[in-house]
Backbone atoms as SQL, in Angstrom:
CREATE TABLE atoms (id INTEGER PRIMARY KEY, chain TEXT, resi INTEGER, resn TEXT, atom TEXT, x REAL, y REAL, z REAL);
INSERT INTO atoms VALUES
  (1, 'A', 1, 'UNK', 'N', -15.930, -27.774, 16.933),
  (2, 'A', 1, 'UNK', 'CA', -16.389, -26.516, 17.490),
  (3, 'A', 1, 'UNK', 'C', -15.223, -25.544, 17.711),
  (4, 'A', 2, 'UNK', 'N', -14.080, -26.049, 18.255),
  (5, 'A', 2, 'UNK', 'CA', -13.345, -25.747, 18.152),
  (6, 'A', 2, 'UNK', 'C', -12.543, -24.548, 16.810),
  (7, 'A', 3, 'UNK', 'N', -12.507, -25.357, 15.820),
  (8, 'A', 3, 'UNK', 'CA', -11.934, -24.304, 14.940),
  (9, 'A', 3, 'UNK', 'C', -13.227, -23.370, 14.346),
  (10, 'A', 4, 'UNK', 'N', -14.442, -23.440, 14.322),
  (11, 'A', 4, 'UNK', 'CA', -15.446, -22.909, 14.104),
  (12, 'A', 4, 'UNK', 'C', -15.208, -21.652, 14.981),
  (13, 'A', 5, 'UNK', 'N', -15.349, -21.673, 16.386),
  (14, 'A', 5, 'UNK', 'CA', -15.103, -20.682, 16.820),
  (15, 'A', 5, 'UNK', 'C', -13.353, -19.873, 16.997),
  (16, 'A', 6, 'UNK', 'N', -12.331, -20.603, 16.606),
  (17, 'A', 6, 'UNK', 'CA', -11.098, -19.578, 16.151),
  (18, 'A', 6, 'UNK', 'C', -11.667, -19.152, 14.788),
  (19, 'A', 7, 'UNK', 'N', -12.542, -19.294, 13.909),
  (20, 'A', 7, 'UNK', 'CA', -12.066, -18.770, 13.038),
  (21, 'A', 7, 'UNK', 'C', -13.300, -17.383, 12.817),
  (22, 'A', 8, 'UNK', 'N', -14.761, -17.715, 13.959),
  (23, 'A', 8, 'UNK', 'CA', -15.099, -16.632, 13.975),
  (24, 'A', 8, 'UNK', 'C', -14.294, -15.470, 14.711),
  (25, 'A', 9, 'UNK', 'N', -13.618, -15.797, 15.756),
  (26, 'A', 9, 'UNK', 'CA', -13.310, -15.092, 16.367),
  (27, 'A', 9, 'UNK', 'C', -11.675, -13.800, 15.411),
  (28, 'A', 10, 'UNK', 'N', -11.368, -14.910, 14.992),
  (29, 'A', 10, 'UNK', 'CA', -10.392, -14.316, 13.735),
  (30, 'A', 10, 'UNK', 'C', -11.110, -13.247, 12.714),
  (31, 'A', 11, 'UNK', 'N', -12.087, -13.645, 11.981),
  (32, 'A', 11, 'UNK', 'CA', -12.747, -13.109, 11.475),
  (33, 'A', 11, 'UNK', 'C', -13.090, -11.520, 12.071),
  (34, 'A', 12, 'UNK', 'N', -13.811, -11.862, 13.753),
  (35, 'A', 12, 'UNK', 'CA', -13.934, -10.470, 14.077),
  (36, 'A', 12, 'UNK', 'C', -12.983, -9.591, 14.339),
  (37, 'A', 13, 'UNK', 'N', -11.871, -9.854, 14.448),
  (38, 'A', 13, 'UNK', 'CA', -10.902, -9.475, 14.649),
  (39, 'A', 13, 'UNK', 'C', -10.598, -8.408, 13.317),
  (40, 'A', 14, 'UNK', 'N', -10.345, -9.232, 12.709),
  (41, 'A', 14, 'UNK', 'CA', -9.627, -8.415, 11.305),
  (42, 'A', 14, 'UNK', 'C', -10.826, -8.018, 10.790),
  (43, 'A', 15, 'UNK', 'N', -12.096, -8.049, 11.135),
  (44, 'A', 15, 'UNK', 'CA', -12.869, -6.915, 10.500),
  (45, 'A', 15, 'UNK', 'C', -13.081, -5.833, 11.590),
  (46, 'A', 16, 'UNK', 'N', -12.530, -5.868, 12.378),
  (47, 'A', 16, 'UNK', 'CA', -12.988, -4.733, 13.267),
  (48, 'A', 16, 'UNK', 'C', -12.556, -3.412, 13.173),
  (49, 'A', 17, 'UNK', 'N', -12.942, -2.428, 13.203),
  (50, 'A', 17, 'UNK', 'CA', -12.223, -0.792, 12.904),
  (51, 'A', 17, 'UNK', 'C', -11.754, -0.598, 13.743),
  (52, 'A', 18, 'UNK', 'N', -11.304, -1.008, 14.953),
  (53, 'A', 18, 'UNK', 'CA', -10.751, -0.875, 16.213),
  (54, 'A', 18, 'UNK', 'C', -9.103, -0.209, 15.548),
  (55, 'A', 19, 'UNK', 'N', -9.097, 0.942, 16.255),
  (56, 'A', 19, 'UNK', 'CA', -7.538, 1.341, 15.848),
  (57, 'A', 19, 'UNK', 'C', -6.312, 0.563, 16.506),
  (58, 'A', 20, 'UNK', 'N', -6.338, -0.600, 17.484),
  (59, 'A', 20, 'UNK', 'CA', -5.651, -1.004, 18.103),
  (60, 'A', 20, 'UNK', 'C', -5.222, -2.346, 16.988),
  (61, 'A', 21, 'UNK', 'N', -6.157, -2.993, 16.540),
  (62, 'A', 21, 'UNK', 'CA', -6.081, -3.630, 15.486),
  (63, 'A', 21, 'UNK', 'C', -6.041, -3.687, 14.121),
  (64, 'A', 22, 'UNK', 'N', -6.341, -2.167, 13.818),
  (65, 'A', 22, 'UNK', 'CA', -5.487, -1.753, 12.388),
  (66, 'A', 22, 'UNK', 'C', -4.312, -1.374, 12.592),
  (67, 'A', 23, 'UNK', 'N', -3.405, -0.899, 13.667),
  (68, 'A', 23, 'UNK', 'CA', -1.998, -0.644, 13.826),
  (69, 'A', 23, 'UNK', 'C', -1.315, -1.701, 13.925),
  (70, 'A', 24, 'UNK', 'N', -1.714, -2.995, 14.272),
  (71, 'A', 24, 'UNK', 'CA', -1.708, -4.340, 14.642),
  (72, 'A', 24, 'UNK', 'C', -1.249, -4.924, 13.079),
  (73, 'A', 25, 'UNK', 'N', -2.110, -5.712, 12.407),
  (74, 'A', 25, 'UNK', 'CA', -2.387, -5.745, 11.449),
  (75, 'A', 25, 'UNK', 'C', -1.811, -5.033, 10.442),
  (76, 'A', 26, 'UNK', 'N', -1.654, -3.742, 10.581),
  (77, 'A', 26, 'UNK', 'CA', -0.768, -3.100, 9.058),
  (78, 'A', 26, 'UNK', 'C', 0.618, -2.738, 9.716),
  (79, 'A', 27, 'UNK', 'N', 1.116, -3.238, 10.275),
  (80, 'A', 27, 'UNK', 'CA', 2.765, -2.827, 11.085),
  (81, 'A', 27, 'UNK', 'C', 3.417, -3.311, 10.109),
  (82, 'A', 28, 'UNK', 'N', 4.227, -2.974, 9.468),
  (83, 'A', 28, 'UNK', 'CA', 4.703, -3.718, 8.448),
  (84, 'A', 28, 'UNK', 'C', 5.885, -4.986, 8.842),
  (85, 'A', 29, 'UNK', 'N', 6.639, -4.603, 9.967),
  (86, 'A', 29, 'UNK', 'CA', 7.440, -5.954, 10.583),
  (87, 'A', 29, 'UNK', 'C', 6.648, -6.880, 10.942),
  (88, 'A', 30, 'UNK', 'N', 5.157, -7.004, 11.262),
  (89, 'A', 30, 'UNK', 'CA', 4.538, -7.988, 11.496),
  (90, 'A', 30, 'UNK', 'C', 3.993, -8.838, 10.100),
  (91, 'A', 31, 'UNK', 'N', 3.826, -8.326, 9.249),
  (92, 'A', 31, 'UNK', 'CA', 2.973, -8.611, 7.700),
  (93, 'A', 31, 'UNK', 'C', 4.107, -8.864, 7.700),
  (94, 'A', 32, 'UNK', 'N', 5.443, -8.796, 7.574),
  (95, 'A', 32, 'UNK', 'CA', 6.837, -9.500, 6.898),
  (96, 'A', 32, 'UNK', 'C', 7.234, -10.253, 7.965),
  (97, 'A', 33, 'UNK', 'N', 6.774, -10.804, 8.544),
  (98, 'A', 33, 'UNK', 'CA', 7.293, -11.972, 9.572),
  (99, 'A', 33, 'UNK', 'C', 6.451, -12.826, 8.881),
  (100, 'A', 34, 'UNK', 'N', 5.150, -12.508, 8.880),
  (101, 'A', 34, 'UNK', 'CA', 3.636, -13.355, 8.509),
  (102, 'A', 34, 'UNK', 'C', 4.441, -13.802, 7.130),
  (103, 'A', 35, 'UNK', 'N', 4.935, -13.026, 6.138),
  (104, 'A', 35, 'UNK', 'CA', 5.379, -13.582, 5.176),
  (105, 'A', 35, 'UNK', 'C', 6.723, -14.341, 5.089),
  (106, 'A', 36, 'UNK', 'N', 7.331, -14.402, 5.837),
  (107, 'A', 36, 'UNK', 'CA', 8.333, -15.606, 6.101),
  (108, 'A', 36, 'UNK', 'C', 8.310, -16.746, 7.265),
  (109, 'A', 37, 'UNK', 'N', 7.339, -16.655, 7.549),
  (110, 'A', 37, 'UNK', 'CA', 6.825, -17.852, 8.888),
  (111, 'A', 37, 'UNK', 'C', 7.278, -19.305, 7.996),
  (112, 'A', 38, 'UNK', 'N', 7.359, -19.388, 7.299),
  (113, 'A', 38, 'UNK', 'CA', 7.348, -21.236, 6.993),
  (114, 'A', 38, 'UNK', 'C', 9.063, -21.051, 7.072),
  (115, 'A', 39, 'UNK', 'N', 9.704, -19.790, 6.575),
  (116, 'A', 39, 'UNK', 'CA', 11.260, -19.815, 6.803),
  (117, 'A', 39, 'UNK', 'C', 11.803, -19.869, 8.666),
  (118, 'A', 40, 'UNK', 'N', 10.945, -19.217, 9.349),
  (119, 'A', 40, 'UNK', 'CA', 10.436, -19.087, 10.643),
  (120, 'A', 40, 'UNK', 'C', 10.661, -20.154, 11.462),
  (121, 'A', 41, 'UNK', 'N', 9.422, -20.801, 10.834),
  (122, 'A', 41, 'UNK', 'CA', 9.653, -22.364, 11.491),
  (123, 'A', 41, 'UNK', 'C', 10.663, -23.587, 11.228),
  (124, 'A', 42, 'UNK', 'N', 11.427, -23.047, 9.942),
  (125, 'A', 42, 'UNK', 'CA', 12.144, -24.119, 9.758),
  (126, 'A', 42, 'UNK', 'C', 13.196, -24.252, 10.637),
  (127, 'A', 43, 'UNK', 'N', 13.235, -22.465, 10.619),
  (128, 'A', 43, 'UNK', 'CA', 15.154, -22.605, 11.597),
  (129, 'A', 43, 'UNK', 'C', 14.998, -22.196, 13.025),
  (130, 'A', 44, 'UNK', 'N', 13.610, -21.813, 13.519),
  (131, 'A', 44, 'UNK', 'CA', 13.802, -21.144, 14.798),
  (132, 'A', 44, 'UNK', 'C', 13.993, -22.407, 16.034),
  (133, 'A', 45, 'UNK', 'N', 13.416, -23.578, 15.852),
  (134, 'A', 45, 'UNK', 'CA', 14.301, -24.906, 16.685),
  (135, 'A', 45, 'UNK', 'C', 15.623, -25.289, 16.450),
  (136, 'A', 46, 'UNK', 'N', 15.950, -25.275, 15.858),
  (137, 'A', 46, 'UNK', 'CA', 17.292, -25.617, 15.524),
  (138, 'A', 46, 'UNK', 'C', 18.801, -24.968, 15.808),
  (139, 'A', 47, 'UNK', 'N', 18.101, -22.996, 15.521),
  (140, 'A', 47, 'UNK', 'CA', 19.276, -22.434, 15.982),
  (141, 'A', 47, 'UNK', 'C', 19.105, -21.848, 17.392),
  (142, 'A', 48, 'UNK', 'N', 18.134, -21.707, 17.990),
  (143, 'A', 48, 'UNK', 'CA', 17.708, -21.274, 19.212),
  (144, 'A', 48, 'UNK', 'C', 17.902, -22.367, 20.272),
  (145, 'A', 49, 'UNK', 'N', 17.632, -23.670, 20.021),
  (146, 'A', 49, 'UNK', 'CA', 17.880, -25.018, 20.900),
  (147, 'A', 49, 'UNK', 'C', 19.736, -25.243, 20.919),
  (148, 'A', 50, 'UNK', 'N', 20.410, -24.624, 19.953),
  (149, 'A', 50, 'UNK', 'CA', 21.614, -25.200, 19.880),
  (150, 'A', 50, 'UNK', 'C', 22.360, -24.092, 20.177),
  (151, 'A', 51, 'UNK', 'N', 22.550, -22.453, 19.887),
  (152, 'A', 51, 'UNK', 'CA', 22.924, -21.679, 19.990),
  (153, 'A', 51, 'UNK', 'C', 22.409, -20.870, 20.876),
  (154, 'A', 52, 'UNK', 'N', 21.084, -20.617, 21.054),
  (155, 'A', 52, 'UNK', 'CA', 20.617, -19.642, 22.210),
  (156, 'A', 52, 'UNK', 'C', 20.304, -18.601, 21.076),
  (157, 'A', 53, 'UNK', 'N', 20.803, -18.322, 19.935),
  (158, 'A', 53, 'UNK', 'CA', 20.975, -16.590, 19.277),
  (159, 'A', 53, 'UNK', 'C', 20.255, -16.263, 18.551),
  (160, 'A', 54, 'UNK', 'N', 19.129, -15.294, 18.763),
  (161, 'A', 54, 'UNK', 'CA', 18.257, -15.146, 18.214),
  (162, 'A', 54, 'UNK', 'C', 18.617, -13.972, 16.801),
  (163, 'A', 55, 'UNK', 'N', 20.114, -13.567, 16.616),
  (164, 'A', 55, 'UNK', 'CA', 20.817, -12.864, 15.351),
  (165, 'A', 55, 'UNK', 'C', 21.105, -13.973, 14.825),
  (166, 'A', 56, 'UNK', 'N', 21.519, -15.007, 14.810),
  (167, 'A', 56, 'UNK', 'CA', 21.795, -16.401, 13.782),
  (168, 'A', 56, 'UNK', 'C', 20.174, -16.766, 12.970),
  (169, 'A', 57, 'UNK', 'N', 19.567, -16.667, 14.633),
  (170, 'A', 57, 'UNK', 'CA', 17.850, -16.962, 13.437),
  (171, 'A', 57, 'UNK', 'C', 17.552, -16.221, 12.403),
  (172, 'A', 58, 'UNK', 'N', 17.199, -14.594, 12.708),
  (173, 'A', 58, 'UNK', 'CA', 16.975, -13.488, 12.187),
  (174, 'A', 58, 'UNK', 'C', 17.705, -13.436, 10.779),
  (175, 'A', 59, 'UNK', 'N', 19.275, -14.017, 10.480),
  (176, 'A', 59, 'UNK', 'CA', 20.256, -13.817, 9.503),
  (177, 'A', 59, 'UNK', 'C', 19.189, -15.197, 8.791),
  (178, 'A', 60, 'UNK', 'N', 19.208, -16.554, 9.311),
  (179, 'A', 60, 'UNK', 'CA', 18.842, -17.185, 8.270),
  (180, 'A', 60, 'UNK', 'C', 17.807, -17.348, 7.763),
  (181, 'A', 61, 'UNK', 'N', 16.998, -16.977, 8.634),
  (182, 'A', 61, 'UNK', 'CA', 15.206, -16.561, 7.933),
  (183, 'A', 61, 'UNK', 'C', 15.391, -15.896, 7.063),
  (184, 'A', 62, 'UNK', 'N', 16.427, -14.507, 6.949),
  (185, 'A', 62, 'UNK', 'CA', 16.486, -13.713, 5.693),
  (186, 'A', 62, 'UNK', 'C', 16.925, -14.242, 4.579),
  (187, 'A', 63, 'UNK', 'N', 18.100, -15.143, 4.809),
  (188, 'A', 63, 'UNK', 'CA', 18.247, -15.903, 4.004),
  (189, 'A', 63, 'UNK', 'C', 17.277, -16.734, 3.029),
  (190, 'A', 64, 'UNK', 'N', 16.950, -17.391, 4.216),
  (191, 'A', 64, 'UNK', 'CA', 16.485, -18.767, 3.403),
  (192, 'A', 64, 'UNK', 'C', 15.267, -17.876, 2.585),
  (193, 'A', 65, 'UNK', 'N', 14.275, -16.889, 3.060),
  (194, 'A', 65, 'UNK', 'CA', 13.373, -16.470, 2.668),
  (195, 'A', 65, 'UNK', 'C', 13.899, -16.156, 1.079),
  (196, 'A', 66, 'UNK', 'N', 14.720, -15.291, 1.217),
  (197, 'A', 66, 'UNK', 'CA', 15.229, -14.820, -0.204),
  (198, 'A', 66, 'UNK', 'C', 15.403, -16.147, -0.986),
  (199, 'A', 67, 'UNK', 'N', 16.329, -16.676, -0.700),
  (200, 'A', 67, 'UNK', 'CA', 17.422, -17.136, -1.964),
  (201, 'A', 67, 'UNK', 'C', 16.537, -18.870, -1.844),
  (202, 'A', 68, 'UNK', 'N', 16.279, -18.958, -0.964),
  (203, 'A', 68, 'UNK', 'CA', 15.207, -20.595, -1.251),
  (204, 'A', 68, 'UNK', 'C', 13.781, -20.929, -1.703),
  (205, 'A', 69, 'UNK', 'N', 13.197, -19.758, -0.881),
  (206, 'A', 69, 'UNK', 'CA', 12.015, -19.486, -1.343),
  (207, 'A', 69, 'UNK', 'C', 11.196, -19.083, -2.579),
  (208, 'A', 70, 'UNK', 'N', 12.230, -17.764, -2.811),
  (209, 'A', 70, 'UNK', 'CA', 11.659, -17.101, -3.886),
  (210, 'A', 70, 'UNK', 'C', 13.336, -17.028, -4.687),
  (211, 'A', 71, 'UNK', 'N', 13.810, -18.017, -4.831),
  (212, 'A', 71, 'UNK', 'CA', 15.197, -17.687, -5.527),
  (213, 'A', 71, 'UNK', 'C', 15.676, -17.680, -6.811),
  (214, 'A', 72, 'UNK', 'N', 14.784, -17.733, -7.553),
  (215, 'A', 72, 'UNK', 'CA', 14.319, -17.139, -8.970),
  (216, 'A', 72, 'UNK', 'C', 13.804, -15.309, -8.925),
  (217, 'A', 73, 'UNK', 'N', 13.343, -14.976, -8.253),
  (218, 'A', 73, 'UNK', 'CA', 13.033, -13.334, -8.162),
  (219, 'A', 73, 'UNK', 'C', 14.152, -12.575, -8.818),
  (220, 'A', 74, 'UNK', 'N', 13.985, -11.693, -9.407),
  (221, 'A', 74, 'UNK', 'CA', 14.624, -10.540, -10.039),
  (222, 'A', 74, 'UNK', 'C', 14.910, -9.159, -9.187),
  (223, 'A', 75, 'UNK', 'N', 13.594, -8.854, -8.686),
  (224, 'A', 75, 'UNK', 'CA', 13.499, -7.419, -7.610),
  (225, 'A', 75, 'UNK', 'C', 13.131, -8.167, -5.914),
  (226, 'A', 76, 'UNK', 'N', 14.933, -8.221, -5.655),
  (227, 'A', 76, 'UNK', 'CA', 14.501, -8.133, -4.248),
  (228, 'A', 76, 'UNK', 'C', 13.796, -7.466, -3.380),
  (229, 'A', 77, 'UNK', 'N', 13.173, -6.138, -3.647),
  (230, 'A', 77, 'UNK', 'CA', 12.578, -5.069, -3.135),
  (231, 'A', 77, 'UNK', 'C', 11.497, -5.292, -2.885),
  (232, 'A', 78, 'UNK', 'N', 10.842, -5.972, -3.942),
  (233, 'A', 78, 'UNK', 'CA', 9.344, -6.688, -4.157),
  (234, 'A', 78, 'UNK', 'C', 8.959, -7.764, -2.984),
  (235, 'A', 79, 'UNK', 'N', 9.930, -8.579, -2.661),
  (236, 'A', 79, 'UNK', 'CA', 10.073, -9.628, -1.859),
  (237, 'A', 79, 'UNK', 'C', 9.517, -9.169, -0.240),
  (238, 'A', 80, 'UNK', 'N', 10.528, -7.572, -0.163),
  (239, 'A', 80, 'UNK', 'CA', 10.421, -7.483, 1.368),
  (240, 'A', 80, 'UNK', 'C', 9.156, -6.630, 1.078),
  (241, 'A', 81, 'UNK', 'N', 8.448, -6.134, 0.290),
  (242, 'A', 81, 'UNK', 'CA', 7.165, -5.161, 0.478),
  (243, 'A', 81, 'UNK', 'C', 6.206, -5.834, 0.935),
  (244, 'A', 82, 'UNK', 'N', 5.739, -5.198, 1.915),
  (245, 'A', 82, 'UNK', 'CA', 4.353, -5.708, 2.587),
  (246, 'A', 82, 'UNK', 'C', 3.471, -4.632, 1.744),
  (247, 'A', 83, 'UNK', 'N', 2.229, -5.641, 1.995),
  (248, 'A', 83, 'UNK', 'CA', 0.635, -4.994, 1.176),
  (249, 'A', 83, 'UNK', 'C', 0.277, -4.196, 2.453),
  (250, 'A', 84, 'UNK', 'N', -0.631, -3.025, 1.667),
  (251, 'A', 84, 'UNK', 'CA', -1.199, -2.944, 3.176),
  (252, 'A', 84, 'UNK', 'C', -2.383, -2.892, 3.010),
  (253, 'A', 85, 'UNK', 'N', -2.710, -3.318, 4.022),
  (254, 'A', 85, 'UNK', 'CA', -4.255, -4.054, 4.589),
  (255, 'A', 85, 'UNK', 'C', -5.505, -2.611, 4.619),
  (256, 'A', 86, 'UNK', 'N', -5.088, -1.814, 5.445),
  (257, 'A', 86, 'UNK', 'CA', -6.137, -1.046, 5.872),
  (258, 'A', 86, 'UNK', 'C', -5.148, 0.713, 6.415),
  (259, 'A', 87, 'UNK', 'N', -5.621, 1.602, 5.669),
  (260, 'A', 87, 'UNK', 'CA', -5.480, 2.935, 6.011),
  (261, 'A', 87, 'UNK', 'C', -5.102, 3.182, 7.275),
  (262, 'A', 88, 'UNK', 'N', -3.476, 3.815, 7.730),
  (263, 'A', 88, 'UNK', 'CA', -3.280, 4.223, 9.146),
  (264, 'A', 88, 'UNK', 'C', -3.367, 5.318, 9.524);
């Protein structure tokens, strides 16, 4: 029941015309976090538990995102573009 109802509730969410949640939703630092979250999670225990510094995280998420992830890519430019979702 549980995920039944996160995922209606998700659902209403991102269909809603609510302007609070299309500014939400199309921010573009948020859609490019969303797109490096698995780089996110790899390093944000590791350098935050040992260092405290949340500029060591920030540097290697960019990293790793680029050059591990997608490290065959040609147009880095492409990499950091967010889609956008819905008209602001």
């Amino acid at each position: 029941m549980f995920h039944v109802g996160s995922f209606l509730s998700a659902t209403a969410v991102l269909l809603s015309k609510n302007r609070i949640t299309r500014f939400v939703f199309a921010n573009p630092i948020i859609q490019l976090l969303g797109m490096m979250c698995y780089s996110l999670y790899v390093w944000h225990f590791m350098v935050l538990s040992r260092f405290g510094q949340i500029e060591a995280c920030i540097i290697l998420l960019l990293l790793t995102y680029r050059y591990v992830e997608f490290g065959r890519a040609k147009d880095v430019r492409s990499l950091f573009a967010t889609p956008r979702m819905w008209p602001v």
